[in-house]
KEKE-3310 file (N, C-alpha, C; in steps of 0.2 Angstrom, whole numbers, plus 5000, padded with zeros to 4 digits):
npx = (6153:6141:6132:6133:6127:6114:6110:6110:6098:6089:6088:6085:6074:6064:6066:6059:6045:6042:6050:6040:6025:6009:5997:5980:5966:5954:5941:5928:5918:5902:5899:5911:5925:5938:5945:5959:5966:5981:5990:6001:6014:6021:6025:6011:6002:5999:6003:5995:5985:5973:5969:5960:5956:5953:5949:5952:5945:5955:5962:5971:5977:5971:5978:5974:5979:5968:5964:5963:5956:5956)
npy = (5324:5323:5329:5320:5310:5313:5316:5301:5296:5304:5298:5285:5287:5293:5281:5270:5271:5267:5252:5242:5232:5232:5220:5227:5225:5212:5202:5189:5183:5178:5170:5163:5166:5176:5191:5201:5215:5223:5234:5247:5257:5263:5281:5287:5273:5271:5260:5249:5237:5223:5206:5190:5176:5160:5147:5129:5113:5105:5112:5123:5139:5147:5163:5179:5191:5205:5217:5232:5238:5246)
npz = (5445:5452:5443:5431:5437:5441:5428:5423:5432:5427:5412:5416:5421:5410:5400:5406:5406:5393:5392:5394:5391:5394:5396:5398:5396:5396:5388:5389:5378:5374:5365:5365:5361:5367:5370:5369:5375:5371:5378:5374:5385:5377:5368:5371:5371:5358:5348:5353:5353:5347:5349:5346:5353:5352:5362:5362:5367:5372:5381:5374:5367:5353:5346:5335:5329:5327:5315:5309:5320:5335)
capx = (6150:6133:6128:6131:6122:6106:6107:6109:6094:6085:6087:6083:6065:6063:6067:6057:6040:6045:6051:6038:6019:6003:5988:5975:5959:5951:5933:5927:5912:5898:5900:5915:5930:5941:5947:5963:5970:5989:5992:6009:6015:6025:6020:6003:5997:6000:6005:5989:5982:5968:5969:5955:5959:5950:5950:5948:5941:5960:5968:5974:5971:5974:5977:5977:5980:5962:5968:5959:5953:5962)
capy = (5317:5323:5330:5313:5304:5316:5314:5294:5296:5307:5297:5281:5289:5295:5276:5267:5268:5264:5249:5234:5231:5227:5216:5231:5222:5206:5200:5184:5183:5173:5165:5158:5170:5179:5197:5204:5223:5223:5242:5248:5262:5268:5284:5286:5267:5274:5255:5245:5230:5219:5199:5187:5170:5152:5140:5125:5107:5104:5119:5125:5145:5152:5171:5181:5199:5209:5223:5240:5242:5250)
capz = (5447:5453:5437:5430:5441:5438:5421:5421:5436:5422:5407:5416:5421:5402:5396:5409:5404:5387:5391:5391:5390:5400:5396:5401:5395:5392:5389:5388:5374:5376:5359:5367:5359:5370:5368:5374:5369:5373:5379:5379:5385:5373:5362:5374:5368:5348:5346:5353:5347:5348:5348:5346:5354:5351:5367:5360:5371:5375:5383:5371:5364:5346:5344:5331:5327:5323:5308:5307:5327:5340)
cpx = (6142:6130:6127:6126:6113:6105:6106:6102:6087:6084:6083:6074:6062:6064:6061:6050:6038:6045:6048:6033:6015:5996:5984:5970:5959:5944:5933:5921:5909:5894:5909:5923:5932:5946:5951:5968:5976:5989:5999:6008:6019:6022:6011:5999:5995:6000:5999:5988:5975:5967:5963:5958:5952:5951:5947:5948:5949:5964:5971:5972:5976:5972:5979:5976:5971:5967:5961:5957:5958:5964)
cpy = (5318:5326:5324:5308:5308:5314:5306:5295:5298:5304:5289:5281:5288:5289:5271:5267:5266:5256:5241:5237:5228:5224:5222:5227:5213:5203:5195:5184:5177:5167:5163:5160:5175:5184:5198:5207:5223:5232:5245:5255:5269:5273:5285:5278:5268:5267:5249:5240:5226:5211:5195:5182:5167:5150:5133:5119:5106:5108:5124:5131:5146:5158:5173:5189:5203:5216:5226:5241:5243:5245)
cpz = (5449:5448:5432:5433:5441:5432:5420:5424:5429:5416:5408:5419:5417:5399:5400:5407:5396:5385:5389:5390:5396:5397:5399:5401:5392:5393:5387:5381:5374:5370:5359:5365:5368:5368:5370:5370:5374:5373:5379:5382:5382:5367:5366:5372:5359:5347:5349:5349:5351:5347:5349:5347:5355:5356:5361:5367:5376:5380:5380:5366:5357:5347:5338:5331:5325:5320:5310:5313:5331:5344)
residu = (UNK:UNK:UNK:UNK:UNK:UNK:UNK:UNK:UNK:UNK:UNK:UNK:UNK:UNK:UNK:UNK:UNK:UNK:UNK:UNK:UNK:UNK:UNK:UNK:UNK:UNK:UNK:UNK:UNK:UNK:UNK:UNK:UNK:UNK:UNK:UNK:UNK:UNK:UNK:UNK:UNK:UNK:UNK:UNK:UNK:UNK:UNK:UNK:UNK:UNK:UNK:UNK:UNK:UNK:UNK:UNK:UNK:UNK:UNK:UNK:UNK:UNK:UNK:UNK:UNK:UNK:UNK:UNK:UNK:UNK)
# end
């Protein structure tokens, strides 16, 4: 029983930072774009990205994906 319960203890450590993502970064630009690089933790941040979003007058943001930067 107790080696079971190390090993679930031990497998749920080893899946845990796996499991989501964090907003790390976001810049504002003073030509009115807004940057923000999604970090995960999965794989060291192997899966990174970088989004470029639009405010526009109403509230309302457009993102899209930037290709080829980390």
């Amino acid at each position: 029983m107790r080696t079971k319960l190390l090993a679930l203890a031990l497998a749920t450590m080893a899946v845990a930072p796996a499991t989501g993502c964090s907003y790390g970064d976001m810049l504002v630009h003073p030509n009115g774009k807004i940057y923000v690089a999604r970090q995960d933790r999965f794989l060291f941040g192997a899966l990174r990205k970088l989004y470029e979003c639009s405010p526009d007058g109403a509230g309302n943001v457009t993102c899209i994906a930037m290709e080829g930067r980390p």
